[in-house]
Structure formats: C-alpha cells, structure tokens
DSSP file (Angstrom, degrees, kcal/mol; ACC not computed):
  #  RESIDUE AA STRUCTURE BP1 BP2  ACC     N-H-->O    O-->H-N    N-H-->O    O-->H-N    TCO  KAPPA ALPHA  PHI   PSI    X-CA   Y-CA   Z-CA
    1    1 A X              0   0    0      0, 0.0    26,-3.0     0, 0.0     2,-0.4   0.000 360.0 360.0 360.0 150.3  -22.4    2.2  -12.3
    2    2 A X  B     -A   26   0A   0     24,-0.2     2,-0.4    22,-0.1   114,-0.2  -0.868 360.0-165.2-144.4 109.6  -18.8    1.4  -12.0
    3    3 A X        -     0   0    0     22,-0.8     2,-0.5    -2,-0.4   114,-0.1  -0.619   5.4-162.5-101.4 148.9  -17.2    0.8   -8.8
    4    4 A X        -     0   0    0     -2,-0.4     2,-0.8   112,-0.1    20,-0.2  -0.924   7.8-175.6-129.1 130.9  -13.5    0.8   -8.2
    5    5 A X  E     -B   23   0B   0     18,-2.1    18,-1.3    -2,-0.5     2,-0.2  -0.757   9.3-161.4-141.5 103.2  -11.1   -0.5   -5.4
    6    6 A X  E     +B   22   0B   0     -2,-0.8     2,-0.2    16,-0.2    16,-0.2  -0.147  10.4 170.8 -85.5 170.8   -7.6   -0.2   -5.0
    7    7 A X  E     +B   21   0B   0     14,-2.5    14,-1.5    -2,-0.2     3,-0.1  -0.657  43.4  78.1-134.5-165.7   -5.1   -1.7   -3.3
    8    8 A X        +     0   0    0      1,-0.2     2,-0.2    12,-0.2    -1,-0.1   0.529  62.8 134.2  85.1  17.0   -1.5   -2.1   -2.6
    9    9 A X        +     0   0    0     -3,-0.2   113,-0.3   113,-0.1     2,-0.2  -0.618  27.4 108.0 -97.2 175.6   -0.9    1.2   -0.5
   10   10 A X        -     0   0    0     -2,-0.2   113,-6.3   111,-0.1     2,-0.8  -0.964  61.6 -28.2-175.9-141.0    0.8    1.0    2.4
   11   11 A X  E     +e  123   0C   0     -2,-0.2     2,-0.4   111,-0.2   113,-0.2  -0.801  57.3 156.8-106.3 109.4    4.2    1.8    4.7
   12   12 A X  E     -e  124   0C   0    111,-2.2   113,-2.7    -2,-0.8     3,-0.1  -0.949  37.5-119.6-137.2 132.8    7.4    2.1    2.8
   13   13 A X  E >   -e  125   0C   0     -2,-0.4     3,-4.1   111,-0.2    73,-0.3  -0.213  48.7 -80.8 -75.1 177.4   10.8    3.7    3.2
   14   14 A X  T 3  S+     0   0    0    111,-1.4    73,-0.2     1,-0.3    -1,-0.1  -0.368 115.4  17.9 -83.2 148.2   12.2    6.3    0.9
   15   15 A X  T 3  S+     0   0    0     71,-4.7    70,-0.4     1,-0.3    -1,-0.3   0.304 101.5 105.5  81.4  -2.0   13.7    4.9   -2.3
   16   16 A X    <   -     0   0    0     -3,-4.1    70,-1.8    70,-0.4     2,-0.4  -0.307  64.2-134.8 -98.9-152.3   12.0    1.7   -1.8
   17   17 A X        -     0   0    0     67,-0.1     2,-0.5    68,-0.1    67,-0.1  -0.919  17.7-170.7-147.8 169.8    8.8    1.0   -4.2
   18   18 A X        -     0   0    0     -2,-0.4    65,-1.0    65,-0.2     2,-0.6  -0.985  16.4-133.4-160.2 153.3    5.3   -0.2   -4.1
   19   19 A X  E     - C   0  82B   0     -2,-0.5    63,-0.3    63,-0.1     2,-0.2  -0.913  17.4-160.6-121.6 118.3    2.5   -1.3   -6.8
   20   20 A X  E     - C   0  81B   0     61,-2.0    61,-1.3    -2,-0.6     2,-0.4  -0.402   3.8-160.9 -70.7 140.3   -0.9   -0.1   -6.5
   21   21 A X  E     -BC   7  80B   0    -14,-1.5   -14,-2.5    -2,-0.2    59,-0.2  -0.913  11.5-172.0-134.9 171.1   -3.8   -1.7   -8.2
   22   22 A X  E     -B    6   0B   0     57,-1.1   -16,-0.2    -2,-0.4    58,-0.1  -0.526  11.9-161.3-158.7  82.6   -7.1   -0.5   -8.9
   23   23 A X  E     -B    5   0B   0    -18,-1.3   -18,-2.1    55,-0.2    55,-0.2  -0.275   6.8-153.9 -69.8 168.6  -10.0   -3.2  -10.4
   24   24 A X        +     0   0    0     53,-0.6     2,-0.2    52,-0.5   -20,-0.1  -0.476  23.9 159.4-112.5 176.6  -13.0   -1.9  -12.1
   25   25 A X        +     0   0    0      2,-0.2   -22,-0.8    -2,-0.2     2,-0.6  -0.829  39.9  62.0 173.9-176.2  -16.0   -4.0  -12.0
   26   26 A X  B    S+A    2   0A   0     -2,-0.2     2,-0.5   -24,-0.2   -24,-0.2  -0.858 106.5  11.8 104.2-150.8  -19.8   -2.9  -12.7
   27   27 A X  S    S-     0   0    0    -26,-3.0     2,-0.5    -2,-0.6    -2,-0.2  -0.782  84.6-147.8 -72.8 110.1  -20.7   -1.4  -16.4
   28   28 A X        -     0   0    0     -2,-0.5     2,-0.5    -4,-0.1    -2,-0.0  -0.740  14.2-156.3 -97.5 149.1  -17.8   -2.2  -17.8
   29   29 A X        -     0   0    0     -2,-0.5    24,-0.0     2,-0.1    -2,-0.0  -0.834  16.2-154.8-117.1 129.2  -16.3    0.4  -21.0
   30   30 A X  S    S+     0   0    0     -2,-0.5     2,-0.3    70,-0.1    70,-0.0   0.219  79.1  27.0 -95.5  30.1  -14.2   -0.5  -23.5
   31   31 A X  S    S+     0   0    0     68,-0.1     2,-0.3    69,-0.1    71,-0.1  -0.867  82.2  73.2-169.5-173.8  -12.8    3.2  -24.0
   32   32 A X  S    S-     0   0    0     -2,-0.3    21,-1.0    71,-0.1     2,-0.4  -0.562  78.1 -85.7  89.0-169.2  -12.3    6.1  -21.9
   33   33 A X  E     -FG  52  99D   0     66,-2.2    66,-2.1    -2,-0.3     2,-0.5  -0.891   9.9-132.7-140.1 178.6   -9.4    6.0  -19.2
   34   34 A X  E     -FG  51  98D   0     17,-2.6    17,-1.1    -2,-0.4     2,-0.3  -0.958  31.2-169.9-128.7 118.5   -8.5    5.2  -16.2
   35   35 A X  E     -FG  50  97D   0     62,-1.7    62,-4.5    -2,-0.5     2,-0.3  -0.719  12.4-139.8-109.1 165.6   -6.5    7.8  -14.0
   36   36 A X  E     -FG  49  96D   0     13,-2.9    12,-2.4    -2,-0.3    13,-1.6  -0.997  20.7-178.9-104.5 130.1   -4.4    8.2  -10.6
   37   37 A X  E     -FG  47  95D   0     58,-2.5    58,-0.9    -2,-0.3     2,-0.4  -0.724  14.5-145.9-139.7-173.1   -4.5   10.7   -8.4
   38   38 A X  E     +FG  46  94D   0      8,-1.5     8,-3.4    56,-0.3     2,-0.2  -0.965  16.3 178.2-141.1 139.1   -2.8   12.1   -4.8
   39   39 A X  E     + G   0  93D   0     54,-0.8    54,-0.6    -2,-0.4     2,-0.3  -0.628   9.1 177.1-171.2 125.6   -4.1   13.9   -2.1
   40   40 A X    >   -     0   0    0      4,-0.3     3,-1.3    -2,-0.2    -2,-0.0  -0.824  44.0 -75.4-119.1 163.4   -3.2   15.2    1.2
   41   41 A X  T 3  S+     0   0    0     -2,-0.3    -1,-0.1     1,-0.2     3,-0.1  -0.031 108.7   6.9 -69.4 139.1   -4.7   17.1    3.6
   42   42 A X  T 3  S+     0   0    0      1,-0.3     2,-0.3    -3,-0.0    -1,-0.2   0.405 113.7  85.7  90.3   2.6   -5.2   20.9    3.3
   43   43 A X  S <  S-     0   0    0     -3,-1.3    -1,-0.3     1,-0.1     3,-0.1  -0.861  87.4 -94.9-139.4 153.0   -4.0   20.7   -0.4
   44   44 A X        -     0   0    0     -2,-0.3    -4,-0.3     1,-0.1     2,-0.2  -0.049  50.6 -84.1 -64.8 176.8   -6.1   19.9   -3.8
   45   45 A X        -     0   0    0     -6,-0.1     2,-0.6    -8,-0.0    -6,-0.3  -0.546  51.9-144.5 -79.3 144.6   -6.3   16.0   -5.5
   46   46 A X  E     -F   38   0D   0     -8,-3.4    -8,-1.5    -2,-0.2    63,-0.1  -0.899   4.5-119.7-107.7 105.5   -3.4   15.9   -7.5
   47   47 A X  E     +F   37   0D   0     -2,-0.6   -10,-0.2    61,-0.2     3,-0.1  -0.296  32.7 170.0 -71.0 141.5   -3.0   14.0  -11.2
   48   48 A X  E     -     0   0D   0    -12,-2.4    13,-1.3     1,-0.5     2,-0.3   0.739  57.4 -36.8-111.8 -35.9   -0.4   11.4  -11.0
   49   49 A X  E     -FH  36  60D   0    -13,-1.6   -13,-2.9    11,-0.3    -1,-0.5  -0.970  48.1-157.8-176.9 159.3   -1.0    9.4  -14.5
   50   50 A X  E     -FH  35  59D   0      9,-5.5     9,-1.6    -2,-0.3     2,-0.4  -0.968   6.5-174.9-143.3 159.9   -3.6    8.3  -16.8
   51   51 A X  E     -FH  34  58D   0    -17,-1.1   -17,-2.6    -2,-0.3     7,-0.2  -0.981  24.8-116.6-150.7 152.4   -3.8    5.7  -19.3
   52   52 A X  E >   -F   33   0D   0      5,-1.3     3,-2.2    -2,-0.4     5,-0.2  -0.610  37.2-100.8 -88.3 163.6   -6.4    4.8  -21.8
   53   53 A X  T 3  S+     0   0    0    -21,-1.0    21,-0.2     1,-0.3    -1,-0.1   0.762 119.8  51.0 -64.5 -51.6   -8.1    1.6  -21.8
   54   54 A X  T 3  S-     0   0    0      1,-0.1    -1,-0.3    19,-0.1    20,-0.1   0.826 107.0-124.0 -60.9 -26.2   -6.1   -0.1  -24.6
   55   55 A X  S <  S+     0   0    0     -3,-2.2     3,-0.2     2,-0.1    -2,-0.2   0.565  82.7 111.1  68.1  18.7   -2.9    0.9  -22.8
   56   56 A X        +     0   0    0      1,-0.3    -3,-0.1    -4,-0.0    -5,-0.1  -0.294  70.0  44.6-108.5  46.9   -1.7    2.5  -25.6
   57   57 A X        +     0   0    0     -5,-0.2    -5,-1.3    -7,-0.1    -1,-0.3  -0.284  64.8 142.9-174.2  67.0   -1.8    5.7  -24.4
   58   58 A X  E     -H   51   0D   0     -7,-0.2     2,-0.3    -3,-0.2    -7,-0.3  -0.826  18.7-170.9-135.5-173.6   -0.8    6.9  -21.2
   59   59 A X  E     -H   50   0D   0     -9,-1.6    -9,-5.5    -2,-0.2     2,-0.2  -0.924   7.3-153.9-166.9 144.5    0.9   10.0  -19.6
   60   60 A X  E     -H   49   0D   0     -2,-0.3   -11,-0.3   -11,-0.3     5,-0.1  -0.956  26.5 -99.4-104.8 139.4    2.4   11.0  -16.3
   61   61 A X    >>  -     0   0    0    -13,-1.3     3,-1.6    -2,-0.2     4,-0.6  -0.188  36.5-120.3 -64.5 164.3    3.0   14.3  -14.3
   62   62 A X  T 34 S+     0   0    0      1,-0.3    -1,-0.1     2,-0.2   -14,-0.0   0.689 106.9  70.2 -61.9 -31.2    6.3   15.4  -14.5
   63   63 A X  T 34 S+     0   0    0      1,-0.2    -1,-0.3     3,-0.0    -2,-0.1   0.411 113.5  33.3 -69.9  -3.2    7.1   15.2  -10.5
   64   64 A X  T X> S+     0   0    0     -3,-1.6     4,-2.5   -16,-0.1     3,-2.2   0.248  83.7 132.0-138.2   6.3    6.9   11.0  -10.8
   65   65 A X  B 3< S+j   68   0E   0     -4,-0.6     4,-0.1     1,-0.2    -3,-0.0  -0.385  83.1  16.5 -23.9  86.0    8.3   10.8  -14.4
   66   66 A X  T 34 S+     0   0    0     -2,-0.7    -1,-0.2     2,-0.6    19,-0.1   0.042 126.4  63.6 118.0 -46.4   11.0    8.1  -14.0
   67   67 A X  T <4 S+     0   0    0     -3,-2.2    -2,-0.2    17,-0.1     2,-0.1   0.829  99.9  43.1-107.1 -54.6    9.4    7.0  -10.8
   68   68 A X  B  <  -j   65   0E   0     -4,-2.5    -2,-0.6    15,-0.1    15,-0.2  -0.506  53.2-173.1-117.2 164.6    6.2    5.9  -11.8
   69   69 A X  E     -D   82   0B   0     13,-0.9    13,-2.4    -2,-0.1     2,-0.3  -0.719  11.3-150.9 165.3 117.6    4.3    4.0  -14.2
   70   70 A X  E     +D   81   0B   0    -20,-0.2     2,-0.4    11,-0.2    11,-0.2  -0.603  25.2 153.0-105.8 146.7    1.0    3.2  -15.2
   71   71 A X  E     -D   80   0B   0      9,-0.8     9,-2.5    -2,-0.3     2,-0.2  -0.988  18.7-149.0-154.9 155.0   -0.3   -0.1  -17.0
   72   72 A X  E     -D   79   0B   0     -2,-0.4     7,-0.2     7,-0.2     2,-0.2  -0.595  19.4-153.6-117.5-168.7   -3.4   -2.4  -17.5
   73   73 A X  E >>> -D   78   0B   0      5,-1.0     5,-2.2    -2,-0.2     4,-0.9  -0.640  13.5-165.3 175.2  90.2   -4.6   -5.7  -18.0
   74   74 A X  T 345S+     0   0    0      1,-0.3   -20,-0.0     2,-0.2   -19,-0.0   0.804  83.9  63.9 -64.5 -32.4   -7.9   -5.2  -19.7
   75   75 A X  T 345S+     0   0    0      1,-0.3    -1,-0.3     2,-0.1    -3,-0.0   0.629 114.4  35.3 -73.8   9.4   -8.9   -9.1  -19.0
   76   76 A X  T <45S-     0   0    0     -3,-0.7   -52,-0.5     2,-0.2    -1,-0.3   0.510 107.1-126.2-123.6 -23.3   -8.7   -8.3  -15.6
   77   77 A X  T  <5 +     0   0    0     -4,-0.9   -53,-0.6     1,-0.2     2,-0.4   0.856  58.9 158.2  84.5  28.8  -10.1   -4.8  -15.7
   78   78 A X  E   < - D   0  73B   0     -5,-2.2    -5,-1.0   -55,-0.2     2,-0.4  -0.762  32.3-173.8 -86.7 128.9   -6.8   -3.9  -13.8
   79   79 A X  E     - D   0  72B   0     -2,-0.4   -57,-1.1    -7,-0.2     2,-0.3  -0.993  15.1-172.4-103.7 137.1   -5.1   -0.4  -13.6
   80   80 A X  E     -CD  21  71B   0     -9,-2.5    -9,-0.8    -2,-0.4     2,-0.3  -0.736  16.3-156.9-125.1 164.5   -1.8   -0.8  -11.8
   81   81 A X  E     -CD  20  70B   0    -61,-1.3   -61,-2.0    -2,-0.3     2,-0.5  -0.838  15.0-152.3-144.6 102.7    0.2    2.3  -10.8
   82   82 A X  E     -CD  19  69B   0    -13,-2.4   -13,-0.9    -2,-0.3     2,-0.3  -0.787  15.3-166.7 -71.2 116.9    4.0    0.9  -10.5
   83   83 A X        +     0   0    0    -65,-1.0     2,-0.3    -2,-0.5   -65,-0.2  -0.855  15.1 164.8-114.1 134.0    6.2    3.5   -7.5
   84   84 A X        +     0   0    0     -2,-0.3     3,-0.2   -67,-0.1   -67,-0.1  -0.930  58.3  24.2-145.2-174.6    9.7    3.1   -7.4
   85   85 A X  S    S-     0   0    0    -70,-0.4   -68,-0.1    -2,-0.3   -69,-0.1   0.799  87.0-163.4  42.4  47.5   12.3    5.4   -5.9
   86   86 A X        -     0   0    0    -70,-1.8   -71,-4.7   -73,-0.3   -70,-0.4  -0.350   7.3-162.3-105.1 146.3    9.5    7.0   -3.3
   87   87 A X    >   -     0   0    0    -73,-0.2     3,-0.6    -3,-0.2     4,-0.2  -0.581  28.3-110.5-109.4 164.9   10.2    9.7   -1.8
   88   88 A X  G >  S+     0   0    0      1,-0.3     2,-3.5    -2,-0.2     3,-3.0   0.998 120.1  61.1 -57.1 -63.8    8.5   11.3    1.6
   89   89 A X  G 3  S+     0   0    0      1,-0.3    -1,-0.3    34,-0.1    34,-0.0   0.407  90.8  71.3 -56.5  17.1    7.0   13.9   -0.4
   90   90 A X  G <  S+     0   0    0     -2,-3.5    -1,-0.3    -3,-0.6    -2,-0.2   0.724  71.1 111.9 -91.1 -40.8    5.2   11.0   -2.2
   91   91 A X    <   +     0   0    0     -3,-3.0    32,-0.2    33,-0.2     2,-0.1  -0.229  38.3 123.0 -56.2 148.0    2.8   10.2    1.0
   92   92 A X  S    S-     0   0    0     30,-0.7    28,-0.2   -53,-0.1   -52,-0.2  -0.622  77.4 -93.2 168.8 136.9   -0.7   10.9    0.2
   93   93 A X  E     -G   39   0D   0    -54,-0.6   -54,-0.8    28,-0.2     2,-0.3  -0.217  51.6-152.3 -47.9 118.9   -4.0    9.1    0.1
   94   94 A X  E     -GI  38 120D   0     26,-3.0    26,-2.2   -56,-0.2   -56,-0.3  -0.912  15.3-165.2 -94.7 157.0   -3.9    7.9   -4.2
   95   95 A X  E     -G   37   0D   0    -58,-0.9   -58,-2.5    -2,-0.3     2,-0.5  -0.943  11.5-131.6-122.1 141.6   -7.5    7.4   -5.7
   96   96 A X  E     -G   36   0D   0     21,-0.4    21,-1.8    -2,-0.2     2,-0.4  -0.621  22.8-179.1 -88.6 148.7   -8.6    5.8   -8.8
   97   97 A X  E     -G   35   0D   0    -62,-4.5   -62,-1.7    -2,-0.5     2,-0.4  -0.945  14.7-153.2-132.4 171.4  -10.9    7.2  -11.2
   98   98 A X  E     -G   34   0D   0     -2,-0.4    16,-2.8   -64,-0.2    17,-1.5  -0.985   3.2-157.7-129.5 143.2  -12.2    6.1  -14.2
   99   99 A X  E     -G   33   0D   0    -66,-2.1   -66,-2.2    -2,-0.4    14,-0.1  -0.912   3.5-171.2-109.1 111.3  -13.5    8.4  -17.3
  100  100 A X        +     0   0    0     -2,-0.7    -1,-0.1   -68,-0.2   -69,-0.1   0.777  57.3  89.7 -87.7 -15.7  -16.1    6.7  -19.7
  101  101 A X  S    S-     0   0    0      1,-0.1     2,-0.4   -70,-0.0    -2,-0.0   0.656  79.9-113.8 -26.4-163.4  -16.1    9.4  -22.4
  102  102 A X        +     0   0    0    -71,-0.1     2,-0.3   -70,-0.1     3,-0.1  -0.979  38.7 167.3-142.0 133.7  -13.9    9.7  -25.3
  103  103 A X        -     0   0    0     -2,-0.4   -71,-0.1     1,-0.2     4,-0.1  -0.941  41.3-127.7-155.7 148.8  -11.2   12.8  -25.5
  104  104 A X  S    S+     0   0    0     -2,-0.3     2,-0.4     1,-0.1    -1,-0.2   0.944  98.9  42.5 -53.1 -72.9   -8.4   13.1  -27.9
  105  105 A X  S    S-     0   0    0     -3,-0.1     2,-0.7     1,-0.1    -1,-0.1  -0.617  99.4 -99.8-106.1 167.4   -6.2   13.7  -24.9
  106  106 A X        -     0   0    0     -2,-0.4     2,-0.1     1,-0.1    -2,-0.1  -0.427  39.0-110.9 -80.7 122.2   -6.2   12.0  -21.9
  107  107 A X        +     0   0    0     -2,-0.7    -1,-0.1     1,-0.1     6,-0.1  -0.164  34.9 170.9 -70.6 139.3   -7.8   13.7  -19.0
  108  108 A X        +     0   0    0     -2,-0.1     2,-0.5   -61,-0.1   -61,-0.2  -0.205  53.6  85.8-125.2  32.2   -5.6   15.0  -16.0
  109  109 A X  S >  S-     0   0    0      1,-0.1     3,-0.9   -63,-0.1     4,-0.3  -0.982  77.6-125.8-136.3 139.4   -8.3   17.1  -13.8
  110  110 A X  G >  S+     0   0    0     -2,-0.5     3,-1.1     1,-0.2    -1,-0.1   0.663 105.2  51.4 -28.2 -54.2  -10.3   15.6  -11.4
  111  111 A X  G 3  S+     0   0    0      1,-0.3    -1,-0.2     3,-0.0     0, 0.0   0.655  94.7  81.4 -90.8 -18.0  -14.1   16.7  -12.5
  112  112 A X  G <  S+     0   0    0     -3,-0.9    -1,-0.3   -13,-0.0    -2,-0.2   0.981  82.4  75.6 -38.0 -57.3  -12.8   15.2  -15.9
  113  113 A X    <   -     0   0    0     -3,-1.1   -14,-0.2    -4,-0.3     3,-0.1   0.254  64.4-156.9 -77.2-179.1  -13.7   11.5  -14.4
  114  114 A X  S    S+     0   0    0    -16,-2.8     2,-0.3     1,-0.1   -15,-0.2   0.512  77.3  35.1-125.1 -15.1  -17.2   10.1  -14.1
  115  115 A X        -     0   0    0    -17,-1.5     2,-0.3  -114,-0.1    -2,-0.1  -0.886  59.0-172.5-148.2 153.4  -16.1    7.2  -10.8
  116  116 A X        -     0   0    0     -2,-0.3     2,-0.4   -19,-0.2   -19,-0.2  -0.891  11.4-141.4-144.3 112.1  -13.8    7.3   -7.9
  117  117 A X        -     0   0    0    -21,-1.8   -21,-0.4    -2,-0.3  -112,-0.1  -0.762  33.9 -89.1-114.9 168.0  -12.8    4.8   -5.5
  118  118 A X        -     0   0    0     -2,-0.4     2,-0.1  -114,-0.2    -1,-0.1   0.388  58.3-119.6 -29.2 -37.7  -12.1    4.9   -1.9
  119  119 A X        -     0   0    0      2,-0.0     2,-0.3   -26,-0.0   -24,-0.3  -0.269  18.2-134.4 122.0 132.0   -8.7    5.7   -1.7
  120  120 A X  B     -I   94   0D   0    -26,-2.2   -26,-3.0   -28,-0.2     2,-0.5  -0.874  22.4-116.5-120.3 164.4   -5.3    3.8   -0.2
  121  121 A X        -     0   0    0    -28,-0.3     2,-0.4    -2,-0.3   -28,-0.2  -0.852  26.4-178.3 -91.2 128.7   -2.5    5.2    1.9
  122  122 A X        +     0   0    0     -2,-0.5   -30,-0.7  -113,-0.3     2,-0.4  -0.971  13.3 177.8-123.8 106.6    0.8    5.2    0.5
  123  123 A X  E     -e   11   0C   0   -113,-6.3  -111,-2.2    -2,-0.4     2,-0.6  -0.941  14.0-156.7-113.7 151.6    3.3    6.5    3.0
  124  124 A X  E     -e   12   0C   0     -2,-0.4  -111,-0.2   -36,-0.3   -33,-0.2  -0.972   8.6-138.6-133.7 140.4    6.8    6.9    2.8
  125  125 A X  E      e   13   0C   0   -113,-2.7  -111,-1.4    -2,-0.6   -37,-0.0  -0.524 360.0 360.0 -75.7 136.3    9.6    7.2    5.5
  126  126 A X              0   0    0     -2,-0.2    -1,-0.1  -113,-0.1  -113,-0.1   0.365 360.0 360.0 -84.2 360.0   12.8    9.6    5.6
C-alpha cells in the first residue's frame, strides 16, 4: 500500500502563486509516476502534470503550461506541484496520485494511477 498526503492548498489571489506538496510513504517504488490532478464539482478530475520518479520526465496540460511545474525529491519521496500566475479558473480540490507500473509515456487519465490522496483546496480570488 502507498498512502499519499498533500499539502500546501489554500486561499490565494489571482496572479499570486502557491506550492503544493504531496509525500508518499508506505511501499515505496522506484519507477512509475507521480501525477496531479483538479477537480470541481459537477465536472470530471482533470490531469494537471505528471512526472516520473527520476524527474526526468515530466509533462504538463497545456491550460497551466507556463504556470505550473512539477518536481521531486526522491530522498524525501516529495512531489511538489509549483502555481504561479493563478487564475480563478484555477480553484479546484488538486489530488495526488501515484502510478507504480512502467509506461513509455507518462500517464494523464485518472484509472491510469494505482493510489490517491485526499485532496487540498486551492482557491483563487478575482
């Protein structure tokens, strides 16, 4: 089992930024990925970025391109999701997940992942 718990959401106005973290702890994997995702109510989870486990690998959707920016720190078992420039249309609970598999490319759909944790609130003010 591999449980995961972020942090770092909160109340922010637009254009300012905020860093999300998300430890791992458990079974720990030395491959696989670690993703971010968004979701608000009435609408599907949304992929925000992924990175693989090395950090040498990562990719973001196109709508936080610029914005956003994902990185680890394997000795800590850390995935961090760096916001800058946040916009309202930003607010949404993010979740991490983590994928223990192996794939060629990095997985961006939700049922890809094998763990999920709780969730934070990120909101942002007009």
């Amino acid at each position: 089992q591999v449980q995961l718990e972020e942090s770092g959401g909160g109340l922010v106005q637009a254009g300012g930024s905020l860093r999300l973290s998300c430890v791992a702890s458990g079974r720990t994997f030395s491959r696989g990925a670690m993703g971010w995702f968004r979701q608000v109510p009435g609408k599907e989870r949304e992929f925000v970025a992924a990175s693989n486990w090395p950090g040498s690998s990562t990719n973001v959707v196109d709508s936080v391109k610029g914005r956003f920016t994902i990185s680890s720190d394997n000795a800590k078992n850390t995935v961090y999701l760096q916001m800058n420039s946040l916009k309202p249309e930003d607010t949404a609970v993010y979740y991490c997940a983590a994928f223990t598999g192996y794939r060629q490319v990095l997985p961006s759909q939700p049922a890809q992942y094998d763990y999920w944790g709780q969730g934070t609130q990120v909101t942002v003010s007009s």
